[in-house]
mmCIF file as gemmi writes it, N, C-alpha and C atoms, coordinates in Angstrom:
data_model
loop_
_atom_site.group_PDB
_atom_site.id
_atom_site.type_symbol
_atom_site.label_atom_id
_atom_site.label_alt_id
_atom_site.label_comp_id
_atom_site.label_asym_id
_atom_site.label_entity_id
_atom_site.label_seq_id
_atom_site.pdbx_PDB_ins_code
_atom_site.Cartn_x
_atom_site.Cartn_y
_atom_site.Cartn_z
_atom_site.occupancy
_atom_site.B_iso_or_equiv
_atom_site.pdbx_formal_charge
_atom_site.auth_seq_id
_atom_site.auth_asym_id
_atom_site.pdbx_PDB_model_num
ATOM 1 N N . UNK Axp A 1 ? -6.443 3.867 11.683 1 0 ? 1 A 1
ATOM 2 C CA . UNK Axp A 1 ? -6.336 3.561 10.257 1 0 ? 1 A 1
ATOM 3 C C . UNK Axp A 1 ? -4.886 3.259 9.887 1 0 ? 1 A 1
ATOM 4 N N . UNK Axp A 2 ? -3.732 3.446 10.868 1 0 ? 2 A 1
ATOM 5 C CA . UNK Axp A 2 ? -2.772 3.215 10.666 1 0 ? 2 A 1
ATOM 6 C C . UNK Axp A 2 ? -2.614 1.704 10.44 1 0 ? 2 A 1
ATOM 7 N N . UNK Axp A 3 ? -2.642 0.814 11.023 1 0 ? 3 A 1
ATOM 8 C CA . UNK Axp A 3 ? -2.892 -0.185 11.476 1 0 ? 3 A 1
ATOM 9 C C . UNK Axp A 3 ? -3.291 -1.167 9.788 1 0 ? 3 A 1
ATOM 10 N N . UNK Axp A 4 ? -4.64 -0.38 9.115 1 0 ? 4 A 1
ATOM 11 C CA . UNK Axp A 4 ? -4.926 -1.226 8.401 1 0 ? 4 A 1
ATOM 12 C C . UNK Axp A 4 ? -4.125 -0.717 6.756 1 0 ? 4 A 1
ATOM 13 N N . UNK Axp A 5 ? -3.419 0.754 6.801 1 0 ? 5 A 1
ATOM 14 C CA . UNK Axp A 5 ? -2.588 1.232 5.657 1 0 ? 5 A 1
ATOM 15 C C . UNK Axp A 5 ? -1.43 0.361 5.792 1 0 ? 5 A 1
ATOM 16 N N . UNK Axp A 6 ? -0.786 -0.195 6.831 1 0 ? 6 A 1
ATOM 17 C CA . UNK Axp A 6 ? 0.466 -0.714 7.318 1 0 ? 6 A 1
ATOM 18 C C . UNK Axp A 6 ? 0.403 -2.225 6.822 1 0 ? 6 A 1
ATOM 19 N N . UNK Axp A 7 ? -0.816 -2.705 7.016 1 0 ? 7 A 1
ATOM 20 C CA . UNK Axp A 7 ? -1.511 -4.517 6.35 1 0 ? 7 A 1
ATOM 21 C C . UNK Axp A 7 ? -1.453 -4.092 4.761 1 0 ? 7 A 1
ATOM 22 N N . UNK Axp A 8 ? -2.56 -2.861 4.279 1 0 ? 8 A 1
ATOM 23 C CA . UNK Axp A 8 ? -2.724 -2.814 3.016 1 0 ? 8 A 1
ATOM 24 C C . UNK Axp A 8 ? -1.016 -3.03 1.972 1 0 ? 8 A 1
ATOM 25 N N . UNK Axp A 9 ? -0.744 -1.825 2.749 1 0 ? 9 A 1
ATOM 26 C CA . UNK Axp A 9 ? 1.081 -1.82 2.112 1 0 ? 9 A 1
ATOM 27 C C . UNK Axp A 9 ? 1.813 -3.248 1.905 1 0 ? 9 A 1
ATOM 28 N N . UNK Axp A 10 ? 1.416 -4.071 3.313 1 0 ? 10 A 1
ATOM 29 C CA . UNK Axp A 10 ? 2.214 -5.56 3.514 1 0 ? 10 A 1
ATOM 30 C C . UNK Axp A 10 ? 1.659 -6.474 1.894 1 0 ? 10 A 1
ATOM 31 N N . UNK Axp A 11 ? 0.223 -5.929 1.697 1 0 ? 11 A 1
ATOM 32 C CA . UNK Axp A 11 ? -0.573 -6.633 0.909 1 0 ? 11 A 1
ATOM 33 C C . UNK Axp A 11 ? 0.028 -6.287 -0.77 1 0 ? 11 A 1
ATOM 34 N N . UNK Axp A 12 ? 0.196 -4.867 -0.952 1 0 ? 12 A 1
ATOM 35 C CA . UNK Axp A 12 ? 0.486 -5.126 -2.155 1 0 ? 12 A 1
ATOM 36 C C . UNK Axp A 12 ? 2.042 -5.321 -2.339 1 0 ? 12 A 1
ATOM 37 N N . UNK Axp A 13 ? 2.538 -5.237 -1.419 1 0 ? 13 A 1
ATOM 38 C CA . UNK Axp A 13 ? 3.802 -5.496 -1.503 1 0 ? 13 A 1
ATOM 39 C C . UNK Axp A 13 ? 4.306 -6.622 -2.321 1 0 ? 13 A 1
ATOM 40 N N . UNK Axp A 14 ? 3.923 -7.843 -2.261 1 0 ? 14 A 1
ATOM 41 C CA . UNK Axp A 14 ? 3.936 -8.785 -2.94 1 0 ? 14 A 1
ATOM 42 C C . UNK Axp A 14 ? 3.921 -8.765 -4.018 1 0 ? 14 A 1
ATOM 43 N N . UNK Axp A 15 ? 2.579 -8.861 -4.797 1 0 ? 15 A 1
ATOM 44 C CA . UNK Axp A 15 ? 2.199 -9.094 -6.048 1 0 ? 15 A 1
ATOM 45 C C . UNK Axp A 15 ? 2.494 -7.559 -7.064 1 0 ? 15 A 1
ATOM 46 N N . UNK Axp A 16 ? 2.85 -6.182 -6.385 1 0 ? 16 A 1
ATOM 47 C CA . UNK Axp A 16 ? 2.475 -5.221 -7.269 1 0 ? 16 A 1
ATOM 48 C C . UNK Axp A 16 ? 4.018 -4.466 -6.453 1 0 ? 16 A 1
ATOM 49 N N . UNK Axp A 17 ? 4.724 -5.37 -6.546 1 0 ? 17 A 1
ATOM 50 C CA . UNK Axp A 17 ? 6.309 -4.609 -5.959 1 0 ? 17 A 1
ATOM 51 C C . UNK Axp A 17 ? 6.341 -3.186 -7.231 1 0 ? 17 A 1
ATOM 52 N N . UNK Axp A 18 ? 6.246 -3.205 -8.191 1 0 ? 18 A 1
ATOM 53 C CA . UNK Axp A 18 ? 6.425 -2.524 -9.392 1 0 ? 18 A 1
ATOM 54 C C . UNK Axp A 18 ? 5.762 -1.365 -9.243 1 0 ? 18 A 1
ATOM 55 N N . UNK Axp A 19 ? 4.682 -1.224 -8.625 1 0 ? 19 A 1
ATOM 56 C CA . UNK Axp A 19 ? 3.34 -0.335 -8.647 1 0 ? 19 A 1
ATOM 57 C C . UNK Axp A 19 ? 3.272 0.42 -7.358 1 0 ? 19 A 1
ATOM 58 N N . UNK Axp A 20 ? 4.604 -0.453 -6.39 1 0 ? 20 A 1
ATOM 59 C CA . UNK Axp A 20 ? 4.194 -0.129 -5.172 1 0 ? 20 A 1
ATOM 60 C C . UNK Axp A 20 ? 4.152 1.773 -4.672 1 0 ? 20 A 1
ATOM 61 N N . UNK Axp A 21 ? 5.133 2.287 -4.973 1 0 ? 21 A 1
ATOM 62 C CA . UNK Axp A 21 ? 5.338 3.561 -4.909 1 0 ? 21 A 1
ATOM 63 C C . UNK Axp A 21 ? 3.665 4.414 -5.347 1 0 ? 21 A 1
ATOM 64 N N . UNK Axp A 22 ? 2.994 3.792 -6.684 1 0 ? 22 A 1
ATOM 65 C CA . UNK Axp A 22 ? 1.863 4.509 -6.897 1 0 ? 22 A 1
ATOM 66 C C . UNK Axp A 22 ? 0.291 4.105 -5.78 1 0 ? 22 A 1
ATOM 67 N N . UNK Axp A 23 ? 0.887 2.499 -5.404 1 0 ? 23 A 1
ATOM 68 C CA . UNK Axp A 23 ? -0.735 2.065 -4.11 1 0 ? 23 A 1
ATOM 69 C C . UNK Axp A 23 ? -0.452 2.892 -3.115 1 0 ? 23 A 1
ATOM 70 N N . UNK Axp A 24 ? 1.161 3.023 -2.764 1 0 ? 24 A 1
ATOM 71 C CA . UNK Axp A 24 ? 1.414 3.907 -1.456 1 0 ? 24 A 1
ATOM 72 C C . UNK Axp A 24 ? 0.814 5.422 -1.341 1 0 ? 24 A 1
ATOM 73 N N . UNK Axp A 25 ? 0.84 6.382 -2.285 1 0 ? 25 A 1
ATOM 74 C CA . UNK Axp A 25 ? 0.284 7.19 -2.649 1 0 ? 25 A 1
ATOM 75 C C . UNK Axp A 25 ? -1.19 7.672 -2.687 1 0 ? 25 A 1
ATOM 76 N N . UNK Axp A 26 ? -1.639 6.42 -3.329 1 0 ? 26 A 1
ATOM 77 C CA . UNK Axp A 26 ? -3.042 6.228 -3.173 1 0 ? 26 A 1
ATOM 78 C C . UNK Axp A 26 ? -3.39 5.621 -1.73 1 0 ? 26 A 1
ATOM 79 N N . UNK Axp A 27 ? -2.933 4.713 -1.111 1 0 ? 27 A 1
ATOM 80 C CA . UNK Axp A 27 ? -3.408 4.704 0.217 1 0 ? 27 A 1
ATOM 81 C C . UNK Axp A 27 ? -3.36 5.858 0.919 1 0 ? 27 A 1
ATOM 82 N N . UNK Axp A 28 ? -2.422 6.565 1.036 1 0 ? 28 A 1
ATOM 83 C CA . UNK Axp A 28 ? -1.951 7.805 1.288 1 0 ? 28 A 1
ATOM 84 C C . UNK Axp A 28 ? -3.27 8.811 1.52 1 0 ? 28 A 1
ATOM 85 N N . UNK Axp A 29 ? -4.118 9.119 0.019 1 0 ? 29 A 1
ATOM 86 C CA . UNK Axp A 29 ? -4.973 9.372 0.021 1 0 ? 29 A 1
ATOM 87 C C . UNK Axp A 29 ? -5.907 9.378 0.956 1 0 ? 29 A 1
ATOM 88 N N . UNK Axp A 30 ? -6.277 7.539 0.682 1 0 ? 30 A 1
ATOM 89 C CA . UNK Axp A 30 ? -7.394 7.438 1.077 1 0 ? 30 A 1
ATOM 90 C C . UNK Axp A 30 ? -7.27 7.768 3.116 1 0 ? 30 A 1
């Protein structure tokens, strides 16, 4: 699952630079 948190991160990286600290968290989670 590393693998696809490491893509997800690449993913919002982009569009949600602002937010990123809170998707990281939540991926985190999941």
């Amino acid at each position: 699952m590393k693998g696809n948190k490491y893509t997800a991160m690449i993913i919002l990286h982009s569009p949600y630079q602002l937010h990123l600290p809170t998707e990281i968290c939540t991926l985190e989670l999941l």
